[in-house]
N, C-alpha and C positions, 0 to 999 in steps of 0.2 A: 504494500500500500504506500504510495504518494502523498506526503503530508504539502500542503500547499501553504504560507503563509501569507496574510493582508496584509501589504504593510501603505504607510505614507511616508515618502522619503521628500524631504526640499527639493525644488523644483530646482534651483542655481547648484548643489550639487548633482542631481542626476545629468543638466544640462554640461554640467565643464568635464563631467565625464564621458559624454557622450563628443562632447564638442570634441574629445581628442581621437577621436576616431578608433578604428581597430589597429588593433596591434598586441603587442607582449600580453597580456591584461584584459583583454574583451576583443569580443566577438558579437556581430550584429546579421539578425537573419528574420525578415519579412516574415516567414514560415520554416520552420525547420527542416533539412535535408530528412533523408531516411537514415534508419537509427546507425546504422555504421559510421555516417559522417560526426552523427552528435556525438558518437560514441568517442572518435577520436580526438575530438574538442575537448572530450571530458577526462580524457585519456589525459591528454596535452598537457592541460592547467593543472590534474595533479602532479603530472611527473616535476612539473615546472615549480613555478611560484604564485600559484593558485589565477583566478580569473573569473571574469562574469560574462554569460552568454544572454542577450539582451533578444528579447523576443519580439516583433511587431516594430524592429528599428528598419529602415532599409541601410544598404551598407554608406549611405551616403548620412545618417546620423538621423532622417525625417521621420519622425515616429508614422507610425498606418495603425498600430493596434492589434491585437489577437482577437481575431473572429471567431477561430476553435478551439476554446481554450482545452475543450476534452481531447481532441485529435493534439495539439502541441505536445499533452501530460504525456497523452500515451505514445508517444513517440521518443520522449525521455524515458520514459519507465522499461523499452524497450532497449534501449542503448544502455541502460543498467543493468539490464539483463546479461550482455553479454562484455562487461569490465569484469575486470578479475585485478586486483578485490575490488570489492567494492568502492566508489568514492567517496569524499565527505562531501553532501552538495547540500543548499537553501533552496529553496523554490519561491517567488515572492511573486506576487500579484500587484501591479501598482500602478497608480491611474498620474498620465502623464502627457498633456498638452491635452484633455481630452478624449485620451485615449487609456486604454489597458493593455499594458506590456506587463510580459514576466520577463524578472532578472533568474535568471540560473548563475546561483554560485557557486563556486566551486574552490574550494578549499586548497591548499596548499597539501599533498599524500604526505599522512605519517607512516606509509607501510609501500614506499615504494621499492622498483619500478611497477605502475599499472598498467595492464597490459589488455587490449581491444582482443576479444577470441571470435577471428573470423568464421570461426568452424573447420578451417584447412590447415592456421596455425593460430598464436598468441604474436602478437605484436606491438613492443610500448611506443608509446609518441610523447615528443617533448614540443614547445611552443617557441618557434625563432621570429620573431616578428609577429606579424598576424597570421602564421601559416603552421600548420600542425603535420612537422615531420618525423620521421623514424628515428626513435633513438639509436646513436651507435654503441657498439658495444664496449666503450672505453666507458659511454656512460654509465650503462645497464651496470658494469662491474661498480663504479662507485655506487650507483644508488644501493644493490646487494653487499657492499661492504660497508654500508650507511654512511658515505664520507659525502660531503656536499659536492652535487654534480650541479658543475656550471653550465650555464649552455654556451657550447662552441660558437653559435651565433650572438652572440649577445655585441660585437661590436658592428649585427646588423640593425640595430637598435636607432629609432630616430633620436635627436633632441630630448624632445620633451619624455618619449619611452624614458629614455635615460636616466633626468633628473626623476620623472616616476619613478623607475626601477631602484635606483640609490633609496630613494626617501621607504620605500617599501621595506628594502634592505636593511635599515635602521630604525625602523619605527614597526615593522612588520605589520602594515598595513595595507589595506588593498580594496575590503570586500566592502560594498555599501553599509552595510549594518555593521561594519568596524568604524567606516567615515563617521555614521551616526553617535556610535554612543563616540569618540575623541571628540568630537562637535557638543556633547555631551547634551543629544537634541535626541528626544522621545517623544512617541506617541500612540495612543491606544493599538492597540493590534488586535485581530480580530482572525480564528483558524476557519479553517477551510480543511477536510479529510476527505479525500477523493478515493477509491476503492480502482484499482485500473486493470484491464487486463495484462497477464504475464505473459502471455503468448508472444 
C-alpha cells in the first residue's frame, strides 16, 4: 500500500526550485514514463544524493497538473515493485499555481547500491546531471564496501547544481519537507491511504 501525503508547501520555495530546472536533484514529467523508466529515477536518486521527481511539471518548469492521480500512484507503486531494496521515498500531493502536482521524494539509500531488476538482470543507476546512468563498477564496489561513492560526473554539474550540490553536502539538505521544517514553516497536513495494485 501507497501512503500519499497532503501537504502545503510556499509557493516562492516550490517556484526557485523549480525555476532551477532539472538536473543532479529533480526531475520533471507531465505524466510519468512506464515503470522501468520511474524505476531508474528512483534507482538514481538513491544510489546518488537523494532527489525529487515532480509530477504535472513539463520539463520546461510550466506546471499542467495530475489529471490521474490513480494511474501516476500506480505507476510508482509499480516501479517499487521491481527496486531491490526497496527505496526510502515521500509521496506528497500539493496544489500549485492552481494546479495538483505530486512531488516524489526520494531519499538519499542507507542500504546501497539499489538496483532496477529488469527480469533479465539487476542493474544500479546513479544520477550525472539530469540523466540517470549505469553505475560502474569502481562505484558498485565502494557503495558494497560502504565508503562514499562520488559520482565521476559530478564536474558535469552546472553553476548553480554546484553551489546546490556543496550546500546539500554541508547542510545535508535537499528534500522539500527538509527546506520546510530549516525555514522552520509548518502547516496542517492532512493523509491520504491509497490501496494500489501490485501487479
Amino acid at each position: 500500500m501507497l501512503q500519499m501525503q497532503r501537504s502545503i508547501v510556499p509557493i516562492d520555495i516550490l517556484e526557485e526550485i523549480i525555476t532551477l530546472g532539472e538536473g543532479y536533484k529533480a526531475e520533471f514529467a507531465t505524466i510519468l514514463a512506464e515503470e522501468n523508466a520511474v524505476a531508474k529515477t528512483l534507482c538514481a536518486f538513491s544510489n546518488s544524493k537523494g532527489g525529487n521527481l515532480f509530477i504535472g511539471i513539463r520539463d520546461s518548469g510550466e506546471p499542467v497538473g495530475v489529471h490521474d492521480r490513480y494511474s501516476e500512484l500506480t505507476k510508482i507503486d509499480r516501479a517499487l515493485a521491481i527496486l531491490i531494496p526497496k527505496p526510502d521515498i515521500l509521496v506528497q500531493a500539493v496544489a500549485f499555481k492552481k494546479s495538483e502536482i505530486i512531488i516524489l521524494e526520494v531519499r538519499e539509500g542507507k542500504n546501497k547500491p539499489y538496483f532496477v531488476n529488469t527480469g533479465d538482470e539487476l542493474q544500479a543507476f546513479i544520477r550525472s546531471g539530469a540523466e540517470n546512468i549505469p553505475a560502474t563498477k569502481k562505484e558498485l564496489k565502494a557503495f558494497i564496501n560502504n565508503r562514499k561513492a562520488f559520482p565521476s560526473t559530478y564536474k558535469n554539474l552546472n553553476r548553480d547544481e554546484m553551489i546546490l550540490f556543496d550546500l546539500f553536502e554541508q547542510e545535508k539538505r535537499l528534500s522539500v519537507s527538509q527546506i520546510r521544517e530549516k525555514l522552520n514553516y509548518t502547516e496542517p497536513v492532512s493523509y491520504t491511504h491509497l490501496t494500489l495494485p501490485t501487479n
